[in-house]
Structures are given as structure tokens and as C-alpha cells.
C-alpha positions as CSV (number, residue, x, y, z in Angstrom):
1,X,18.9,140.6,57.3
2,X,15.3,140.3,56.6
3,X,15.9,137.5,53.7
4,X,15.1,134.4,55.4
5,X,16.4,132.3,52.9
6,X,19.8,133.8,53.0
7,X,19.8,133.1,56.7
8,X,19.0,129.1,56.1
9,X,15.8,130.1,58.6
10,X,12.6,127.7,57.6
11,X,9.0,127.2,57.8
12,X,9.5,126.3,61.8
13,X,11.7,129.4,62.4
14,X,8.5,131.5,60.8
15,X,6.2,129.5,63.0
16,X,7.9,129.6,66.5
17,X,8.4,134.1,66.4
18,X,5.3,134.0,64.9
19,X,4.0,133.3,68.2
20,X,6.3,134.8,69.8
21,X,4.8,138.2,67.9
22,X,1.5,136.7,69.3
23,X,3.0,136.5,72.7
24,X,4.3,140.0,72.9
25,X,1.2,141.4,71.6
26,X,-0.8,140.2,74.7
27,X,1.5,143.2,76.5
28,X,-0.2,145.8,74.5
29,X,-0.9,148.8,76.3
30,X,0.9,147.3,79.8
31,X,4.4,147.4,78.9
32,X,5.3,151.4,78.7
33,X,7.9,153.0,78.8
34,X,9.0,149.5,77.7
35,X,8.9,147.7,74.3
36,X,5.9,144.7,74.1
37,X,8.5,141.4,73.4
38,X,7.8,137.8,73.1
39,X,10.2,134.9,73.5
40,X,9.3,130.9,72.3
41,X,12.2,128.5,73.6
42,X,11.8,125.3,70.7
43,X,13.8,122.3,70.2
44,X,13.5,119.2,67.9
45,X,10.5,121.3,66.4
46,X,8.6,121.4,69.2
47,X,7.9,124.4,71.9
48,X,10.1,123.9,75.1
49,X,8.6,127.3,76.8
50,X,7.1,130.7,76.1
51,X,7.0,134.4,77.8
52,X,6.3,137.5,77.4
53,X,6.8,140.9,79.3
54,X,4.0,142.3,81.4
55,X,5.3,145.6,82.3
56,X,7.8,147.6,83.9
57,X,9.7,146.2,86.4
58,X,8.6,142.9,85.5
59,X,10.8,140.0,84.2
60,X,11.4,140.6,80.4
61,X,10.1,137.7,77.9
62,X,13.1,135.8,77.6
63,X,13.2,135.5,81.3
64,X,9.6,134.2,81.5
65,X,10.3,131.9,79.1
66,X,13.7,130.8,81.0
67,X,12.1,130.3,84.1
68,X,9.1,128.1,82.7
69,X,12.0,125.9,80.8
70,X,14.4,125.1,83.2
71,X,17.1,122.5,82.8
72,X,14.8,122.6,79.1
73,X,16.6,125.5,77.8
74,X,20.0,124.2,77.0
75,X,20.6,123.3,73.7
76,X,17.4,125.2,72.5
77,X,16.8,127.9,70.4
78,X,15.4,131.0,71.2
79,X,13.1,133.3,69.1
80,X,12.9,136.7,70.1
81,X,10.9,139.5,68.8
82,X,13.7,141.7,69.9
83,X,17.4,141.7,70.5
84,X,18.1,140.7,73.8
85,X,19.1,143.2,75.8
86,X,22.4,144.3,76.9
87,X,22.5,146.3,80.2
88,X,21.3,145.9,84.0
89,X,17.8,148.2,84.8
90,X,15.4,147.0,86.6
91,X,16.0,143.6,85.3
92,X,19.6,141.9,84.4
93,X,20.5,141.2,81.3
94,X,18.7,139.0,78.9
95,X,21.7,138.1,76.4
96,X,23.8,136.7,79.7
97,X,20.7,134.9,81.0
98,X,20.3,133.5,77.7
99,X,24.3,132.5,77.7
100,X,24.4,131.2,81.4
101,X,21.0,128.7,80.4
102,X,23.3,126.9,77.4
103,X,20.8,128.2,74.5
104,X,22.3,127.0,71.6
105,X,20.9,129.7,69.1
106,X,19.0,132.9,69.3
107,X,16.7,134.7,66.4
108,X,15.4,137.8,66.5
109,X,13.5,139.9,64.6
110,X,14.3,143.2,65.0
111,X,18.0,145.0,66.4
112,X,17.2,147.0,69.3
113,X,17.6,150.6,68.8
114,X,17.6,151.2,72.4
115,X,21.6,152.7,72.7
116,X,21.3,151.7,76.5
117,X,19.9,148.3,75.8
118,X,21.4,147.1,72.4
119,X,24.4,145.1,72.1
120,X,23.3,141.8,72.8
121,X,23.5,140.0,69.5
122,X,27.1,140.9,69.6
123,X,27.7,139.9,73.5
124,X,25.7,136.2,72.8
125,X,28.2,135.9,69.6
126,X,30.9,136.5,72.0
127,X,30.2,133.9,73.9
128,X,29.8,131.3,71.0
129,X,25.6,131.4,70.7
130,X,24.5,131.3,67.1
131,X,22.3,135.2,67.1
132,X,20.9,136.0,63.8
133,X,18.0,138.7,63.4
134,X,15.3,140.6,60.7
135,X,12.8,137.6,61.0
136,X,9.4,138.8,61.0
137,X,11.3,142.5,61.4
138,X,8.2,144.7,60.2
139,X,6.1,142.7,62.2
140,X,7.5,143.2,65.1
141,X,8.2,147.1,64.2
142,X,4.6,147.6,63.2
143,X,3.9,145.9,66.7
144,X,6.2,148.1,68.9
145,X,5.5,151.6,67.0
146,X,4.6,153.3,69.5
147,X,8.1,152.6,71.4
148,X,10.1,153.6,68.2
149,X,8.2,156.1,67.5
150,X,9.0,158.1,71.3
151,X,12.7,156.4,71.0
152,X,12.9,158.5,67.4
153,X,11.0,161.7,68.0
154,X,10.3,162.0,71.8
155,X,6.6,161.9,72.2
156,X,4.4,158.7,71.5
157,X,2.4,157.9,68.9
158,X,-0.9,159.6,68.2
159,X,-3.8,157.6,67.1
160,X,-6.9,160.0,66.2
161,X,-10.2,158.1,66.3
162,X,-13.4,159.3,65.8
163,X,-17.2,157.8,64.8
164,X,-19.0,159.8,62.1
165,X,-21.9,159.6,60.0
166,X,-21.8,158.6,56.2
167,X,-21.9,162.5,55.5
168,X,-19.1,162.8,58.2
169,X,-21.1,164.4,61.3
170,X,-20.1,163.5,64.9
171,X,-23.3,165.1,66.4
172,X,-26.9,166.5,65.0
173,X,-27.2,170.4,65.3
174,X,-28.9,169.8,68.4
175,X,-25.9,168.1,70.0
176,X,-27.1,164.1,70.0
177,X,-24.5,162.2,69.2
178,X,-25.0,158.8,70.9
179,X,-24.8,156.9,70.0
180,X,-23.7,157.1,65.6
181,X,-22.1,153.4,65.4
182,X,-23.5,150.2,66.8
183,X,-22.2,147.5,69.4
184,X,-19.9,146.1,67.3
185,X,-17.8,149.0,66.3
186,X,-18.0,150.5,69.8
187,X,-16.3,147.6,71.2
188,X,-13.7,147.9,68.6
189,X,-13.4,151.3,69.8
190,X,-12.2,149.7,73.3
191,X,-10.0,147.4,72.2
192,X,-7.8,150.5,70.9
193,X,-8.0,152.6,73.7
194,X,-6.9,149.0,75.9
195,X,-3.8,149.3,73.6
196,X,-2.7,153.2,74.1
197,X,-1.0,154.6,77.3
198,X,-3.1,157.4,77.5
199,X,-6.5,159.1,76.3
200,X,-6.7,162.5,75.3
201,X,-10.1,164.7,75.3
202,X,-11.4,168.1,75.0
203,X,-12.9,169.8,77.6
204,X,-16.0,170.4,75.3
205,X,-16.5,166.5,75.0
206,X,-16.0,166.1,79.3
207,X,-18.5,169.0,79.5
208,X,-20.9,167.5,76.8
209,X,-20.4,163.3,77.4
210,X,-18.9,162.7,80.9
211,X,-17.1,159.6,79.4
212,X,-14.9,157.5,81.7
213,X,-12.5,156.6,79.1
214,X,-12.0,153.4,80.2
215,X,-11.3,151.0,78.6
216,X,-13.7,147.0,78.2
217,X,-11.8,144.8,75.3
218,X,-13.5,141.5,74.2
219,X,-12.6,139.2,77.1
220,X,-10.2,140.8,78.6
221,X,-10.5,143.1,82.4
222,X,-11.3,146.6,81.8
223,X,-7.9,149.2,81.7
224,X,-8.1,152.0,83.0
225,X,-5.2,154.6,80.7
226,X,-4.1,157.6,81.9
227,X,-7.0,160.2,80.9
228,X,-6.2,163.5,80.1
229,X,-7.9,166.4,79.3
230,X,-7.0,169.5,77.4
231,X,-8.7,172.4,79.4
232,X,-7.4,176.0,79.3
233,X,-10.3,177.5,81.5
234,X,-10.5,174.7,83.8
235,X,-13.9,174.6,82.8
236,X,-14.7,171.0,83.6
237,X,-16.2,170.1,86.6
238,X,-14.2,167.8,89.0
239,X,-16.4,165.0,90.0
240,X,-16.5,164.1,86.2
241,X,-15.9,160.4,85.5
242,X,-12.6,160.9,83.8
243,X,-10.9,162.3,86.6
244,X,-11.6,159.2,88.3
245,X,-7.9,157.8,90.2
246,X,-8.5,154.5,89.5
247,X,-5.6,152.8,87.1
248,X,-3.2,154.9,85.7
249,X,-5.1,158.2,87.0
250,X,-5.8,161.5,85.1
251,X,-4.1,164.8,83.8
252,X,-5.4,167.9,83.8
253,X,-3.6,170.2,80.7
254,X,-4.2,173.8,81.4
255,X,-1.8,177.2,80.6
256,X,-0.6,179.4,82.9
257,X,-3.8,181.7,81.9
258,X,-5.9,179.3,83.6
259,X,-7.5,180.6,87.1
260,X,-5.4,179.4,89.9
261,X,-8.4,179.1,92.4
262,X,-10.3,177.1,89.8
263,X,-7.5,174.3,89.8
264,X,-8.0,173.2,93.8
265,X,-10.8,170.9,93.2
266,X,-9.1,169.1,91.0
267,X,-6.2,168.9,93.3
268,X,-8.3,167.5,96.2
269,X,-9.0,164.5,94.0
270,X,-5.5,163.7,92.9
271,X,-5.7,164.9,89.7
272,X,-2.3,165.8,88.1
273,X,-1.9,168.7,86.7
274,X,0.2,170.1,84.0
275,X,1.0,173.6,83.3
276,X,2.0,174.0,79.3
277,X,2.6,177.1,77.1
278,X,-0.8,178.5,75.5
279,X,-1.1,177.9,71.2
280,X,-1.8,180.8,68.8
281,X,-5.4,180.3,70.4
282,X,-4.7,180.1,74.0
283,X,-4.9,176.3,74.6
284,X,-2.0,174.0,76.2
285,X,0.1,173.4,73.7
286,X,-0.6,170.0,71.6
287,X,3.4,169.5,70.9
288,X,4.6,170.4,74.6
289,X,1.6,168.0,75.7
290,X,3.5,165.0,73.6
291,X,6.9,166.5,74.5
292,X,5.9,166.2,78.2
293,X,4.3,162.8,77.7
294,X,6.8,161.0,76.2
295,X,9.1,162.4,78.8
296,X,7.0,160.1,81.3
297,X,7.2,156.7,79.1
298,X,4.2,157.1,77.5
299,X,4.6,155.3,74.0
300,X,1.2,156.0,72.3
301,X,-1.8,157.7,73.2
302,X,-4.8,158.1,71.6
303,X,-7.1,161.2,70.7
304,X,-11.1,161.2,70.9
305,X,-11.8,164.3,70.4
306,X,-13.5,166.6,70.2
307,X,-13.0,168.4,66.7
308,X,-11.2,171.3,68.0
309,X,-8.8,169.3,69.4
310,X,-8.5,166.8,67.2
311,X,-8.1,169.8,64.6
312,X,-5.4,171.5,66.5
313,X,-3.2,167.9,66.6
314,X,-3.9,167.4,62.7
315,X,-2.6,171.2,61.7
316,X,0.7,170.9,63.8
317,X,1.4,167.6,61.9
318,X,0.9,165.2,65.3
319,X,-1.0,162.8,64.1
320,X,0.1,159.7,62.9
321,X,-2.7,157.3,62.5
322,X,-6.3,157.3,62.0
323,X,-8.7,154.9,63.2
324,X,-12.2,156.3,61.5
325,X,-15.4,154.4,62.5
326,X,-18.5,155.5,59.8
327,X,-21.7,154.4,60.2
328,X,-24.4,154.2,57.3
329,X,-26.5,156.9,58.3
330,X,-26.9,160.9,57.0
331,X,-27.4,163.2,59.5
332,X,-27.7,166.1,57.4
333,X,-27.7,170.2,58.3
334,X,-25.1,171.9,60.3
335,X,-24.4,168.9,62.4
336,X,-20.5,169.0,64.0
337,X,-17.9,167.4,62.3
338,X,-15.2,165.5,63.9
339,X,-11.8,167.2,62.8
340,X,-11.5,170.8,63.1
341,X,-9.3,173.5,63.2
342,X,-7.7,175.1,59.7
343,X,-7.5,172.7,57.9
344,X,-5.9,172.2,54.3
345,X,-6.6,175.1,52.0
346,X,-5.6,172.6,48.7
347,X,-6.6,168.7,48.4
348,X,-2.9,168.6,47.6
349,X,-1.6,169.6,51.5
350,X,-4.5,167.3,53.0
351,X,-3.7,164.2,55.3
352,X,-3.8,161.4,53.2
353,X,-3.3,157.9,54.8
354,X,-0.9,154.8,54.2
355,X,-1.3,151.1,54.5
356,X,-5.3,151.5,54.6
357,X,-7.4,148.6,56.1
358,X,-10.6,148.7,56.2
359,X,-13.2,146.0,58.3
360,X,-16.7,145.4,58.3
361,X,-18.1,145.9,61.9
362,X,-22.0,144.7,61.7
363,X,-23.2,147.8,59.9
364,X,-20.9,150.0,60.0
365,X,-16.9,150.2,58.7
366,X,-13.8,150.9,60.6
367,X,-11.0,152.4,58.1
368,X,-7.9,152.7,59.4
369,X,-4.6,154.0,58.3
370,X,-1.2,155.9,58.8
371,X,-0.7,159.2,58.0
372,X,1.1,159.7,54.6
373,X,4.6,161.8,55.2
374,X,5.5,163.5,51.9
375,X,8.5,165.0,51.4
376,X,7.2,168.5,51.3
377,X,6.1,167.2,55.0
378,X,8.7,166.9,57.7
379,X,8.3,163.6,59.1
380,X,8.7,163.4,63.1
């Protein structure tokens, strides 16, 4: 259903989900465990009214756009970046709204894979609305991986990022790291961790960095994802920044090795904390971590390190995209690297990456891609 010209869809039809792709995107990192949607209400070629969903509980797009409308919705089309739902949750159902406000025609871009949700194509066909969908479809699925991706497999997506040097060191032997890239790729940075659900660290890098882990995008207030931090020994000391409540609050991952006595700090703050099975190495477990994530709606998260931790996620075959920040400099000796762990003992079973972009961030490049799943791989 992709084919746009075996639909009879135009130029106009591209334009109007377009922006509603646009739309849903401003949703990015706010929406979980939902999907990010957009909806444009047009007629006559011109935009009647626009939505998109905020988050949770909140009114979906096509009820945004609904609302701002009116009387203005009858006889309009609607473009969709997903199928309308189907069922009653927090919200009602979009595919009745849609019906009861005399839309003439809906077009969507991508079917809802949701078994709870989906259905609503059918149900506004029923009731004798034009639905047709796949415009813009791996758009709006590139948009919304994160959401298929925990639908499919159960845990979110897994975006590694790290900043390394032109001879790929994250730190000199003495430990400086800070900072390797400039501005400009720094704020890049923070524009992908606004997007993710959650941030994942080492103890090593709360130990060594005190970051906050917030999040400051170009124009846009600062978020504040869930933070969590791997840390068997509970060997990070409460008061650190990321353990801060503020926004979605923070997760302490220990094992059930971890001192007992040493855990009531962090309980005095409000910390959460989350008891998982130890690894071959006596760490919380990097798949019952994403297991137990997803199970709380979390659609992505992102990794930033450190190495051991990022190397533990890349041997058990968790990562699914990379966002690698290089800066023109050699740091030279035995600096630290930023992935560690076993690694690949041939070139042939290394990580190779997908759909590679790369941008130009004042001096330095950001490469980014998705992890390559070869058939000798099991995909998730």
C-alpha cells in the first residue's frame, strides 16, 4: 500500500502527512509508552487544523486536531501518521471521533500493530469514510522505532553514543576526558538524549563525571529522562547529580550481591531501585535491565557509557544504533577507549552499521547508524 500512485494520492496528500510526520515528531521523547502521531485536517488544499500527541493520558493527535477544527472537520480529510485507533484507554477512540465529526476521508501511513488498538481502518470503512494507508510508511516507522521496536521484542531501543578522539580514545591515560568534541556536537548530544526515555551509565562514569544527564536541546526546555545507573557495589555516592528526582527520576540497577546497608541512602532520596540477576561478571544483567524497562513503557533509551558497559550491551547483541561523535584530535598512549568488553575475535562477527549518515558538527563529525543484523545474527 506504499505505491502512492496506485492509491490516486498526490503531491498535496505528500505535503499535508508530511507535516503531519513534522507534527508527531515534536512528541519525541514525551509520548512513552505511547507511539509519537501527528494528524493535519485539510480541505480544498488548504490546512483546516493540526495535532499532535503530548503524552500519556493526553488527547491523541487526531483529537487535537478535532478539537481545533470544529464544525471545520466535516467533509475534510484526515492525514494520519498512524491508523486510528480502535479501543477505549485512557482516551476513546479516534476512528469513532473521526466518524462522529463527518471526515470524509482518512490516510495513514502506517497500520497499527498495536493488537489492542488496531482495527480502525476497518471500523471508519464500516461506517462509509474513505481509509487508505502506507503513505510516508518508513517515515513514520523510522519515526516511531522505538515503540515497534518494545511492541516486537519487549525492551526499547538502544541507542549507544559515545565522543572519541580521531584514534578512538574517550579519555587520556591520566583520566581527562572533557571535554574531546566542541559546542556544536555537545549540543547534538542533547538533542538525542531529549528524544530517549531513559539514560543509562556506569557507575565508573557517575564516580569519575558526576553528570546530570539531563537533557538542554536547541530551543526547547531542558528534559529531564529517567537516569539509570548500572551499579553492582553500590559504589556511587547518593548525593550525585544523577540521582537527582527531578523529571522522570532515577534507577539504581544493582544484584542481589549488592550490600543491603549500602542501598538506604539512596532510598532516602527516592531513588528507585532495581534488583536484577548478576552477568557472567557479576553485574545487573544488561538484557533483564531492557526486559524490565520495556515492561514500564519505556520505548528507547540511550547508553553513554562508560566502555564496560557499553561493551557488555554490544556482546549480548543489544544495541541497535550508534550515534559516534569523533573529534579531530589524537590522543595517543594507553588512553580508554569507549566500547569494551570481548569484543569480536574476527572483522567478520564485528558490528557493522546500516543506513549510515554522517554530519559535519563545526569540527568535529557525528556518524550515525543502525546496527547491521546478519543472518548468522538473530535479530531481536
Amino acid at each position: 500500500m506504499g505505491d502512492r500512485s496506485s492509491q490516486n494520492l498526490t503531491d498535496a496528500d505528500e505535503r499535508f502527512m508530511r507535516r503531519a510526520l513534522a507534527l508527531a515528531a515534536r512528541g519525541e521523547g514525551l509520548t512513552a509508552p505511547n507511539p509519537m502521531v501527528g494528524c493535519v485536517l485539510a480541505r480544498d488544499g488548504e490546512i483546516v487544523a493540526e495535532g499532535w500527541h503530548k503524552g500519556a493520558g493526553t488527547p491523541h493527535a487526531e483529537a487535537e486536531a478535532l478539537r481545533d477544527a470544529g464544525d471545520g472537520a466535516r467533509g475534510a480529510t484526515a492525514y494520519v501518521t498512524l491508523e486510528p485507533c480502535n479501543h477505549w484507554g485512557r482516551t476513546g477512540p479516534c476512528a469513532e471521533a473521526l466518524i462522529e465529526a463527518g471526515v470524509a476521508e482518512v490516510i495513514y501511513a502506517m497500520a497499527d500493530p498495536n493488537a489492542e488498538a488496531a482495527g480502525g481502518a476497518a471500523t471508519l470503512r464500516a461506517a462509509g469514510v474513505a481509509a487508505r494507508g502506507g503513505l510516508c510508511e518508513p517515515e513514520a516507522a523510522a519515526l516511531n522505532r522505538g515503540w515497534l521496536h518494545r511492541l516486537r521484542a519487549g525492551r526499547p531501543y538502544v541507542f549507544a553514543k559515545f565522543a572519541a578522539s580521531l584514534d578512538g580514545k574517550i579519555a587520556t591515560h591520566a583520566g581527562h576526558s572533557q571535554w574531546i568534541t566542541g559546542p556544536a556536537a555537545r549540543a547534538r548530544g542533547h538533542d538525542l538524549r531529549a528524544g530517549v526515555d531513559g539514560v543509562i551509565v556506569g557507575a565508573n562514569t557517575v564516580i569519575a563525571d558526576d553528570p546530570a544527564l539531563t537533557a538542554r536541546p536547541s530551543g526547547r526546555e531542558t528534559r529531564r529522562p529517567l537516569r539509570i545507573v548500572l551499579d553492582s557495589a553500590a559504589r556511587t555516592p547518593p548525593g550525585a547529580q544523577v540521582y537527582d528526582r527531578a523529571g522522570a527520576g532515577a534507577l539504581l540497577a544493582v544484584t542481589d550481591a549488592t550490600p543491603r546497608a549500602r542501598l538506604d541512602g539512596f532510598r532516602g532520596l527516592g531513588v528507585d531501585i532495581l534488583t536484577l540477576p548478576k552477568d557472567a561478571h557479576g553485574r545487573p544483567d544488561a538484557e533483564a535491565l531492557l526486559q524490565a524497562l520495556g515492561a514500564r513503557g519505556l520505548n528507547a533509551v540511550m547508553i553513554e557509557g562508560g566502555g564496560a558497559v557499553l561493551g557488555a550491551f554490544f556482546d549480548a547483541g543489544l544495541i541497535d544504533e550508534v550515534w559516534a561523535f569523533i573529534a579531530p584530535v589524537v590522543i595517543g598512549g594507553a588512553g580508554k577507549t569507549p566500547v569494551g568488553g570481548v569484543g569480536a575475535a574476527r572483522l567478520d562477527e564485528a558490528f557493522r552499521l546500516d543506513a549510515v549518515e554522517i554530519e559535519q558538527l563545526g569540527p568535529d563529525m557525528l556518524m550515525r547508524g543502525r546496527i547491521a543484523r546478519p543472518t548468522t545474527r538473530e535479530a531481536c
